[in-house]
C-alpha positions in Angstrom: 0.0 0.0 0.0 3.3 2.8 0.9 4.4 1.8 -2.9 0.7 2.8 -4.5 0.2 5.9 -2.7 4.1 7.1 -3.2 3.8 5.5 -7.0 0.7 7.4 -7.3 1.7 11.2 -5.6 4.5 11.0 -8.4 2.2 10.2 -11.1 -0.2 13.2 -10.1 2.5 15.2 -9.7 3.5 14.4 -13.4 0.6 15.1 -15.3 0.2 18.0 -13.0 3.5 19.5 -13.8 3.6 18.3 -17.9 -0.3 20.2 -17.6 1.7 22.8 -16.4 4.2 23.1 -19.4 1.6 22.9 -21.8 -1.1 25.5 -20.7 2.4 27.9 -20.4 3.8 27.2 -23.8 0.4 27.6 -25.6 -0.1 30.7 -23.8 3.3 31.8 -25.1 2.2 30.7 -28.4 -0.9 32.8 -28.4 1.4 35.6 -26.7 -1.1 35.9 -23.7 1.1 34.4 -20.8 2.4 36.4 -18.4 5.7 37.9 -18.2 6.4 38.0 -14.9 7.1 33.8 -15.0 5.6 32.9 -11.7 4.2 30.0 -11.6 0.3 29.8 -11.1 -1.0 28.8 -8.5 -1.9 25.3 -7.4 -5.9 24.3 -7.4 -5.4 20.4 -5.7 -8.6 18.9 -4.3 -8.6 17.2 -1.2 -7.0 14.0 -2.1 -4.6 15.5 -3.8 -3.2 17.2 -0.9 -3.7 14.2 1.2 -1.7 12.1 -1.4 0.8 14.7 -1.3 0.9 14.7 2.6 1.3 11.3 3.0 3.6 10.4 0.5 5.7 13.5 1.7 6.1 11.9 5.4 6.7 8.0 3.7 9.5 9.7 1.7 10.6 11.9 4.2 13.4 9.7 5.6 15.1 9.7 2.1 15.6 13.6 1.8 19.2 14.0 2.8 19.9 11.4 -0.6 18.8 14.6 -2.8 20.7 17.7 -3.1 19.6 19.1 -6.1 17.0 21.6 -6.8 15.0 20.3 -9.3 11.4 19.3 -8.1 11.3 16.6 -10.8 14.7 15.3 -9.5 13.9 15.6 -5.9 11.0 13.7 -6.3 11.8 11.1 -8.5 14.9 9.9 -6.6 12.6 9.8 -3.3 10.0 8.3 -5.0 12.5 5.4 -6.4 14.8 5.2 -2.7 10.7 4.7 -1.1 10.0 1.7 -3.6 13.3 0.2 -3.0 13.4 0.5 0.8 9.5 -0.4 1.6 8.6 -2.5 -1.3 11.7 -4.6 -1.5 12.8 -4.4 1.6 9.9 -4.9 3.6 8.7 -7.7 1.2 12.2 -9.8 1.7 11.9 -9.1 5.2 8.3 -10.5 5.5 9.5 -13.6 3.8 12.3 -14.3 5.7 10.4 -14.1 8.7 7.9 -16.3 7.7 10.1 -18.8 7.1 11.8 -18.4 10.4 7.9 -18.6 11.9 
């Protein structure tokens, strides 16, 4: 269950962010973005956030690994160390203790 909802914060944070890239380059196509390049704001429903939120804390024990400042980066290598450590991890540890049981 950790690996769907960490697998899933990064997938909504994809389309989110490639959304994102699209509405801004057609609006520089049509030469009605604005100038100022802040980024708009984000309109996340609830379980969006709570994805977010919960996915941030599972992850959160992998944040000294990143040092760069790309979001994309940032969350992709937390994303991967989270798979590795709780879905690999904890599913060799399961079966090694069920066959110590």
């Amino acid at each position: 269950m950790i690996c769907v909802i960490v697998a899933a914060s990064f997938l909504v944070f994809a389309v989110q962010q490639t959304k994102s890239a699209s509405n801004h380059q057609q609006a520089s196509l049509t030469g009605t973005g604005t100038s100022s390049g802040e980024p708009s704001t984000r309109n996340e429903g609830s379980i969006h956030k709570a994805l977010d939120e919960v996915s941030s804390e599972l992850t959160s024990p992998f944040a000294g690994i990143v040092t760069g400042s790309s979001e994309w980066a940032t969350r992709g290598i937390r994303m991967l160390a989270a798979l590795v450590v709780y879905g690999f991890g904890l599913g060799y540890l399961a079966r090694v203790l069920r066959v110590r049981v």
